[in-house]
N, C-alpha and C positions, 0 to 999 in steps of 0.2 A: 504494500500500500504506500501513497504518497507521503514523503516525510517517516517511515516508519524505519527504525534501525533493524538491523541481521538480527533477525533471531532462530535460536536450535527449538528442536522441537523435546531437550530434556529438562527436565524437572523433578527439583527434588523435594520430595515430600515432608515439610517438613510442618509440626505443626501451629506454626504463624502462617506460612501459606495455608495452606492446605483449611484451613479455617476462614482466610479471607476467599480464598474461589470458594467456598462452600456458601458463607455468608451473601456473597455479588450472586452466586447465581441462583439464591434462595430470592433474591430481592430483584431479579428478574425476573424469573417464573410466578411472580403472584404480579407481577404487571409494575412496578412502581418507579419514576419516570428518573431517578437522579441519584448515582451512588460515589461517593471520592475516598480515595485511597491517599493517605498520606502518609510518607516516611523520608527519611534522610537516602540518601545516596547511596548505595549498594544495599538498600535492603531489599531488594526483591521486587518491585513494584512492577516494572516491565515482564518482570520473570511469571506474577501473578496473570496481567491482561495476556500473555500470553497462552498460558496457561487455560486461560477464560475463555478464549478466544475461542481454543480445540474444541472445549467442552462442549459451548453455546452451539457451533456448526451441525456437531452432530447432533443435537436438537433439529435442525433446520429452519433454524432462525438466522437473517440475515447481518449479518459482525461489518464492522466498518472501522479499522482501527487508522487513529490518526496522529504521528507522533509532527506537534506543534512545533519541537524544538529550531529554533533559527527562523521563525514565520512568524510576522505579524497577523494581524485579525483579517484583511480580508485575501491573504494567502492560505488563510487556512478555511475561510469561509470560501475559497474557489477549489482548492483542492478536496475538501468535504463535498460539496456540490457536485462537483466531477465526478467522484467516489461513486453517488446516490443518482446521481438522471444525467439521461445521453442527453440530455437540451440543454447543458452548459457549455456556454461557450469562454475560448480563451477572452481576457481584458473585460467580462463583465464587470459593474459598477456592484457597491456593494447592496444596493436596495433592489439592483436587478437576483441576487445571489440569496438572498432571505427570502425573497418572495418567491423562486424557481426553488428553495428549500420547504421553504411552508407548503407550497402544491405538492411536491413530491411527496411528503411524510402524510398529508391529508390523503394522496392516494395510496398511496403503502395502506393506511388504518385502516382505508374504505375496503381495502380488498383481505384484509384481515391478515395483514404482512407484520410481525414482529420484528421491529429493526433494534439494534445492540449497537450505539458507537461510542465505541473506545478510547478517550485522549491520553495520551499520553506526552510525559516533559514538561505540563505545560509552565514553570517555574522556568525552562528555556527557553521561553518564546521569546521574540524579538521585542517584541510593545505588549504592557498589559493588556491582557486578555479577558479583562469583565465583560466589554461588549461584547465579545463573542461567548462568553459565557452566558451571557445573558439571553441571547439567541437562542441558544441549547434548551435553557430552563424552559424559554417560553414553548419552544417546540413538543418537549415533553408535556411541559401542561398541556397545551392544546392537546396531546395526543392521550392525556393520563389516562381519562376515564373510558377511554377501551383500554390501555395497557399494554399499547403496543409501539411504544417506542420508550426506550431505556437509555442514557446516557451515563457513562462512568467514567471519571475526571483522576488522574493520577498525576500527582504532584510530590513537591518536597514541602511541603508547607499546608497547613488550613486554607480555604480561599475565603478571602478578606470579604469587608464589602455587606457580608451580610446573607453572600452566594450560600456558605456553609449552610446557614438554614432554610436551604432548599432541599436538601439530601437528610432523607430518612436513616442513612448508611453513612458514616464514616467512620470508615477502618485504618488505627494508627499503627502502622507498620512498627516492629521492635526489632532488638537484632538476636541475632539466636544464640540459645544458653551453650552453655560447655558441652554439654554431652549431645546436641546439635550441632554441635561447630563439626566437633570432632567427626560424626555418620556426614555430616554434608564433605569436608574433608576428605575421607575416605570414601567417597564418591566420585568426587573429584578424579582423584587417582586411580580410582578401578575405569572410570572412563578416559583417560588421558594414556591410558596401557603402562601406569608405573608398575612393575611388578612390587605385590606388597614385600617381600624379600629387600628392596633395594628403601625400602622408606623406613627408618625408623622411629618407633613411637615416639623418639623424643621432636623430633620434624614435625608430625602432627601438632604434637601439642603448642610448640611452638608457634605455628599457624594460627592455629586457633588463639593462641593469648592475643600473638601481633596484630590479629585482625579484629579480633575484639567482637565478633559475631557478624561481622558486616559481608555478605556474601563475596560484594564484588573485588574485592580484599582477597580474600581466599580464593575466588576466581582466578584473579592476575597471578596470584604467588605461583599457583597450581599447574597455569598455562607456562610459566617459566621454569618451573623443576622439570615438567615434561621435554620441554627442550634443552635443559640441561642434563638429563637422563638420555635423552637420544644420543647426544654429545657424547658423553660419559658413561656409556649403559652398564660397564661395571663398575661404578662409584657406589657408594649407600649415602642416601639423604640423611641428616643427620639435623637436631638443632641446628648446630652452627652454619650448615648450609642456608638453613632459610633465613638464617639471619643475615646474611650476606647479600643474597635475593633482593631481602624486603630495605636492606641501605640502598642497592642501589638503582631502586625505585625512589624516584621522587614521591612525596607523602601525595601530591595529585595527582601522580599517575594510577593510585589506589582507590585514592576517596570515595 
């Protein structure tokens, strides 16, 4: 989708996820027009809608996901439009883009189409995004009372403004405890082909201290011993490997 970063299709069950897709797709399945997800930075947010994404299709309800980041409001109200009806055209104005949106969603309800769209980043975006936020809301209103149009908003932040109490749902993402770190960890590395032989348990725990529970933390580290296990495939990972790793990461190449 437009604006939408690479995503795999694995997931690790863990349960802060696994609790937030439970709770988003209980509160799409009873019709309710407006859900946000918020957490800091590696905690899983994208990893969720993504997640959400799979779920929702094989329902056969229709997913629109929209990652905002780097786009202001009527880049992102043209590329949502494009998304949803072939009668968008490029350089629409943006009263032309709300109104070719409100026709579309009024015929989606009329035909009894359940539509799911997805934002994500939006703490990325180029220019605040309450106007376009605000678009959303209203669109789900209109559509609430059949229940079939759902919006769910993923940020690093609350949305200010007043937006928050439009959403029945907000789910604050946490980072995951020790004995989570450690099963996503060794997840990690059973998908990354480390053999457990060459990692040892003091490396793990290490990971887990330095990352502090933050997925994408343990992501990057995990991606780098794989390559340095390729490198080196008979070395053993060790603490002081990953401690070496995680120096010569920049603290933002992790956040």
């Amino acid at each position: 989708m437009f604006g939408q970063k690479k995503q795999t299709a694995w997931f690790f069950d863990s349960s802060v996820h696994l609790e937030a897709v439970s709770r988003l797709l209980y509160l799409i399945e009873v019709g309710e027009p407006f859900g946000v997800i918020c957490g800091s930075d590696g905690s899983g947010r994208t990893r969720i809608l993504t997640r959400l994404r799979d779920e929702i299709e094989r329902t056969g309800k229709l997913v629109v996901t929209l990652n905002v980041s780097g786009l202001d409001e009527t880049a992102a109200l043209s590329e949502l439009t494009t998304a949803l009806s072939s009668s968008a055209r490029r350089g629409m104005a943006r009263h032309e883009l709300v109104s070719l949106l409100r026709d579309e969603m009024a015929g989606r309800v009329h035909c009894g189409i359940h539509t799911v769209i997805l934002i994500d980043d939006l703490h990325r975006a180029q220019t605040n995004m309450e106007s376009f936020l605000r678009v959303m809301t209203a669109l789900s209103s209109n559509a609430g009372r059949s229940g079939k149009l759902t919006v769910i908003v993923a940020s690093d932040r609350p949305l200010a403004n007043g937006l928050s109490l439009e959403s029945l749902l907000q789910i604050r993402l946490t980072s995951l405890d020790s004995a989570e770190s450690s099963d996503f960890v060794r997840s990690l590395v059973r998908r990354h082909g480390i053999p457990a032989k060459s990692m040892d348990d003091s490396a793990i725990r290490a990971i887990c201290d330095l990352s502090r529970g933050n997925t994408a933390r343990m992501s990057r580290v995990c991606e780098l011993l794989s390559v340095l296990h390729e490198t080196s495939p008979e070395s053993s990972i060790t603490s002081e490997t990953v401690s070496a790793v995680m120096h010569e990461l920049a603290p933002r190449a992790v956040a």
